[in-house]
N, C-alpha and C positions, 0 to 999 in steps of 0.2 A: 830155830831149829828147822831141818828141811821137813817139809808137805811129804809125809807117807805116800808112797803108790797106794795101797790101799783105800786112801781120802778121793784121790784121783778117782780110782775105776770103783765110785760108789754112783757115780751118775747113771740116774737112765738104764735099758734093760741087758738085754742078752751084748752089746757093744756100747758097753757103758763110756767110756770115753776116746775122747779128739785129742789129733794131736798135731792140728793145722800148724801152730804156732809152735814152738820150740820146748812149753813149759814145761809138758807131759814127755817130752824128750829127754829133758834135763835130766827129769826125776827117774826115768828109767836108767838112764847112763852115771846115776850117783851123783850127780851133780848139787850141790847147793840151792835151795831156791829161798832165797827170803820172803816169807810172807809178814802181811799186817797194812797198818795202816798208810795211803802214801804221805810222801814227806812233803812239805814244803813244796812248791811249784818249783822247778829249775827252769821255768823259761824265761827267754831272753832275749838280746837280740841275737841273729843270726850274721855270721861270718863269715869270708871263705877259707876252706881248706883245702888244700892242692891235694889230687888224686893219687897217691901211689897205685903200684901194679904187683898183684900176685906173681909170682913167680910163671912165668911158661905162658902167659894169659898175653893176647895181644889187644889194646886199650881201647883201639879203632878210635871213633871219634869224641870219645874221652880224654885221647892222651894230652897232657897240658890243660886240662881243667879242673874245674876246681869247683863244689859243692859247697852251699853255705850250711853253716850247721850251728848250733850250741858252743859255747868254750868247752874247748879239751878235747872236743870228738875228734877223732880221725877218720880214715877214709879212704878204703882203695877199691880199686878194677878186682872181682873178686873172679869172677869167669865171665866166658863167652860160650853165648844159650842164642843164636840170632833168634830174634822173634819172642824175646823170654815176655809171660804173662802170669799166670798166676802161681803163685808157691804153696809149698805145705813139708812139712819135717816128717820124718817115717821115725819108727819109733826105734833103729838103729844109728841116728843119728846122720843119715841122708838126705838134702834135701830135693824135693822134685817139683820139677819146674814145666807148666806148662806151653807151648808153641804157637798155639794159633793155628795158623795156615800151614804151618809147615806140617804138622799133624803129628806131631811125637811128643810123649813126655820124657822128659831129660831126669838122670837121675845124679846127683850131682853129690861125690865123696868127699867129706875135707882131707887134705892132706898135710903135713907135717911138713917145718921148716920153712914157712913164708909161702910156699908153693899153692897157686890156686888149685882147686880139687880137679877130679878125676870125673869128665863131661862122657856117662854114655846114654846110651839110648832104653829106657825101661821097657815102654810100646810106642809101637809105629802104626800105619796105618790108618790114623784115627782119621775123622773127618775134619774137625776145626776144634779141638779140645780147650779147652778155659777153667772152670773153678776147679779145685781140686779142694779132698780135704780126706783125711786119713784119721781109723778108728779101730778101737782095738777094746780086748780085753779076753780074761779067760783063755791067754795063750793064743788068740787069734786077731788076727790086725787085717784092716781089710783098704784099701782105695776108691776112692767113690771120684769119678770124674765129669764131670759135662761136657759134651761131644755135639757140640750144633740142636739137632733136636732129639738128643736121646739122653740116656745117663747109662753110663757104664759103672759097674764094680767090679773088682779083681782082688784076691786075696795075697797077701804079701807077706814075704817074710825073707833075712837076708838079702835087699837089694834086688831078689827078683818079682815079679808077678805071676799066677795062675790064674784057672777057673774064670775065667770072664763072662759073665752075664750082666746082660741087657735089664736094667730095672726099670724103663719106660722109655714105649721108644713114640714115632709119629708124631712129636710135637711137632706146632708150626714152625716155619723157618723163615729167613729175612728178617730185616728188620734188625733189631733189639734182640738175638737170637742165640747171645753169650749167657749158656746157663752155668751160674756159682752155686753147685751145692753143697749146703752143709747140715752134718748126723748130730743129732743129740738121741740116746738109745736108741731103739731100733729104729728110727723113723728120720727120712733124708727130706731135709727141707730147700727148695731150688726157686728162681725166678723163672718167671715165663715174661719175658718185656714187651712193649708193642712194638709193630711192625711199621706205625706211623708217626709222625712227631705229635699230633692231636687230632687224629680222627678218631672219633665214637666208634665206627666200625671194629676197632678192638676190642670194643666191650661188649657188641652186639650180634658181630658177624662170621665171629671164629669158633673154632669147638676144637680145641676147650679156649675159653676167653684166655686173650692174651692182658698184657698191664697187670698181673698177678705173683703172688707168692703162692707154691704151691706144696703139698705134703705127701712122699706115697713111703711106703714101708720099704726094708731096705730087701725086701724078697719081694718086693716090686707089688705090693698088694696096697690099697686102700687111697690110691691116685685123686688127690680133689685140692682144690682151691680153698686157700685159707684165708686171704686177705684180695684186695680189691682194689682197682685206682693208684695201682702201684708202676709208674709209666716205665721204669727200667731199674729195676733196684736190684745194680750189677755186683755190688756186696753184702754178703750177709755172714751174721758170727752168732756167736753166744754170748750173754752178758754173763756179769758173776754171778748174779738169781737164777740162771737158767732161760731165761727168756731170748728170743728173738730178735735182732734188730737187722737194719739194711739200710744199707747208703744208694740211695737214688738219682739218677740224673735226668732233672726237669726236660720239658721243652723248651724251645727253639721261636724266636720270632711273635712272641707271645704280644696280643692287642691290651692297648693302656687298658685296666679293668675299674677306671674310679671314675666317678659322674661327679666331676670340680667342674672350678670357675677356668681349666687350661682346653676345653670344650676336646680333649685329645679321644674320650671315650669310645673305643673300637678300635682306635688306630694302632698302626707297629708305628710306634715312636720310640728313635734311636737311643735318645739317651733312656726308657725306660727298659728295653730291650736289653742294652750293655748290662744293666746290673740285675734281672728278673727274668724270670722265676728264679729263687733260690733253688741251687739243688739241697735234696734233705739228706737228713737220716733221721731213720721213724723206727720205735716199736712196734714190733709185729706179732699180733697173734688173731686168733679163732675169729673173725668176726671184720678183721681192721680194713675201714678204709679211708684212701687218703687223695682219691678226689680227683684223678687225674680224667679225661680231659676236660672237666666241667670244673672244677675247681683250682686255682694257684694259689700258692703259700703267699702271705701276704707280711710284709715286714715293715710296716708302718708302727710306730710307735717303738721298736724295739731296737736295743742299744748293739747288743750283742747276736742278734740272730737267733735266738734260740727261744722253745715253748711256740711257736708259730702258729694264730690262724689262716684263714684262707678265704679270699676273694672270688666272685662268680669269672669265669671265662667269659667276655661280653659276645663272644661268637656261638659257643658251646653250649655255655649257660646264662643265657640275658636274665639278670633279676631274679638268679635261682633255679629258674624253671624248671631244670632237668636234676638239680640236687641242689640240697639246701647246704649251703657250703659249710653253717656256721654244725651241722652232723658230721663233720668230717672228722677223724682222728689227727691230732696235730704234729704237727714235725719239732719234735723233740731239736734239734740242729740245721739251722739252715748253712751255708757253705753258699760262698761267693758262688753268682750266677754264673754256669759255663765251664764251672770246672773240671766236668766229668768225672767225679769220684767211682772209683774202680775197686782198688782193695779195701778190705775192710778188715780188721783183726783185733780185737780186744788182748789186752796186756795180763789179764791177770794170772797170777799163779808163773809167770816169767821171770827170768833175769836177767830182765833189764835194771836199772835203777828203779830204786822207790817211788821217784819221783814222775816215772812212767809206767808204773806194774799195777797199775789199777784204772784203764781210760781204755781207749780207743784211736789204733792208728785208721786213718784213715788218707788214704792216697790216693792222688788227683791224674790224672792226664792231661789235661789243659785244655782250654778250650780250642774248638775247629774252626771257628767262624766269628767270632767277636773281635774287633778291632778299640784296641790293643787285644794283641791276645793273651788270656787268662792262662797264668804259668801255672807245668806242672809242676807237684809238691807233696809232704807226707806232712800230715798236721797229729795232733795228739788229743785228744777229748778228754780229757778228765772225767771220772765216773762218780757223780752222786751216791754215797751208800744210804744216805737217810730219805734221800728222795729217789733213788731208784733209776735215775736217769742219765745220758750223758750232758755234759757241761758244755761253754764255748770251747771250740778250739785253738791251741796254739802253735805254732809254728814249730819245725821241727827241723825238713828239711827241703831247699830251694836249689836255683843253681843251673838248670838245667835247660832256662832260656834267657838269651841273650839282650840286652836293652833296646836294640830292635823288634825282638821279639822271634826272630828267628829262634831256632833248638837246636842243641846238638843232641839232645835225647830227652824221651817221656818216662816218668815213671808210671807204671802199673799196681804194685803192691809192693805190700811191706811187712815183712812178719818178724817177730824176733826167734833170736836163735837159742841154742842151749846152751852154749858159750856167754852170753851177756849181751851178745851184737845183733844191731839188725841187718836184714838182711833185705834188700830194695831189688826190684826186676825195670828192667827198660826196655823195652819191644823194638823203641828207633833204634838205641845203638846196642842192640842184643846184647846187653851185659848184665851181669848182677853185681850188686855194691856190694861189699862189708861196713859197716858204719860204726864204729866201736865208741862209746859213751865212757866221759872223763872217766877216770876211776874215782868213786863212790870213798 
């Protein structure tokens, strides 16, 4: 039977529930949403499937390509957003798309009869806007946005926006300076990333430290750092416990950190480089640190990537010195080196299949500098309920770079919708996907 809205907006305080993802969408629009246990894993290998085009939508450098996916999925060019980066569903069933550079958020209507939706302009003006994520309850729904070094809120209702204020502004900038925030009750949680690939100086020289997750109220009161050693951890969500997580993307050019008999110890050695540091995704909460740039995740021994310790930095931290690595909080999922994971969305309480309504999408960018280059992609983490954690990931969706490695587009994020579909952005070829999953 469908999930009460009530069940929904018991979370959390005076804006008890999110509704980044589609699920809390559904259920306000009547929708159906299966909950319980997931099914059976559906994955598999992956295919291609040729691109159709929404109606009125022009495909650009999509057109005659083709997405690998699952058996049965389909696939089309759903609109044109140039610059499209991060998403979130409004609780009317619209979804809005953040721009980047171009400084708008797009507010994007489905329309009826194959036709792609109706692209307009919500707010303009912004500086460099990126995470979005939308909250509501008690008849009020509000928009929480990151804008380079500030966060914005505006109140919403019917496709428009009001009331805009400033809930922190003056953070640093450059760098690592894309902040994703996300509400659980009154309280907006956001990253603050560093501004270097592995200088200390971020930990040391900035106010307020940057490499951090940070917590202020959504009336912009009680601003402070929650977790530590977090080098860019550009997605963050809610698990199904309520807890915190984030997908991070490591550094760059990282010195071999193991004292063997290959005497490489200190060196950037290539083939250790290509596949190291894993980027993560870590639990986050009051206290968490995870090491950055004294410590790197360490995947020695492990099959799948995942539960991770972590190795001293031999520049950073020779033999410890500066933190004792084996105190660091562990990465729950390491993610091929290089990938640049950007979106982050947990599945649950969605309609999507079963066999994706309880994990984590998590979606890649690809890497910028590894040769071969690391494709982008949208993988799917399965959620542990007895042990609390996300699982290895599986692949979900590819496609998007060429066997030389060239692109014809990056993915950014991926959320599902209230319809049953997901929904993918691409910043290269300004598009958003619809992805529609066999029928169940």
């Amino acid at each position: 039977m469908p999930m009460p809205v009530s069940a929904v907006a018991s979370r959390g305080g005076g804006v008890p529930w999110r509704l980044r993802s589609g699920a809390a969408v559904a259920l306000s629009l009547g929708l159906v949403v299966t909950l319980g246990p997931p099914a059976a894993s559906a994955a598999g290998p992956l295919s291609p499937v040729a691109l159709a085009v929404a109606g009125g939508v022009d495909p650009g450098t999509a057109a005659g390509q083709s997405l690998n996916l699952r058996p049965g999925w389909s696939a089309e060019v759903w609109a044109n957003v140039p610059g499209a980066r991060r998403l979130a569903w409004t609780p009317d069933g619209r979804l809005l798309v953040s721009t980047g550079a171009a400084g708008a958020i797009k507010l994007l209507t489905p329309a009826a009869g194959g036709a792609g939706p109706a692209v307009t302009t919500l707010v303009d003006g912004l500086q460099h806007p990126q995470g979005l994520d939308v909250a509501g309850g008690y008849g009020r729904h509000v928009v929480v946005a990151g804008d380079r070094n500030r966060i914005l809120v505006w109140d919403y209702a019917n496709g428009a926006v009001s009331n805009q204020r400033v809930i922190v502004d003056g953070l640093p900038s450059g760098g690592h300076d894309r902040i994703t925030p996300v509400v659980r009750g009154n309280q907006v949680f956001y990253n603050l990333g560093s501004l270097t690939n592995d200088d200390p100086v971020d930990r040391t020289g900035t106010t307020p430290e940057r490499a951090t997750i940070r917590r202020v109220g959504l009336d912009g009161t009680g601003d402070r750092t929650i977790a530590t050693g977090v080098r860019n951890g550009s997605g963050l969500d809610l698990a199904p416990d309520g807890t915190l997580w984030a997908s991070i993307n490591q550094a760059d050019n990282q010195p071999y950190p193991f004292r063997d008999d290959t005497g490489q110890y200190g060196q950037v050695v290539p083939a250790y480089v290509n596949e190291n540091p894993v980027d993560q995704v870590a639990r986050i909460t009051t206290g968490t640190e995870l090491g950055w740039p004294y410590c790197v995740p360490d995947t020695r021994g492990s099959k799948n990537l995942t539960n991770l310790g972590y190795v001293a930095q031999p520049l950073r931290n020779p033999d410890d010195s500066v933190l004792d690595c084996s105190t660091v909080d562990r990465t729950a999922v390491g993610l091929p080196a290089h990938s640049a994971p950007l979106g982050f969305a947990f599945t649950h309480g969605s309609a999507l299949p079963r066999s994706l309504s309880s994990g984590a999408l998590i979606t890649s960018h690809g890497s910028w500098n590894r040769q071969p280059p690391r494709e982008p992609s949208v993988v799917y983490s399965p959620w542990d309920q007895r042990k609390r954690t996300l699982t290895a990931p599986q692949p979900l969706v590819t496609g998007w770079q060429n066997a030389d490695g060239t692109r014809w587009g990056r993915s950014v994020d991926a959320v599902p919708g209230p319809d049953g579909a997901l929904y993918v952005s691409d910043d290269a070829a300004g598009l958003i996907y619809r992805l529609v999953p066999a029928k169940r």
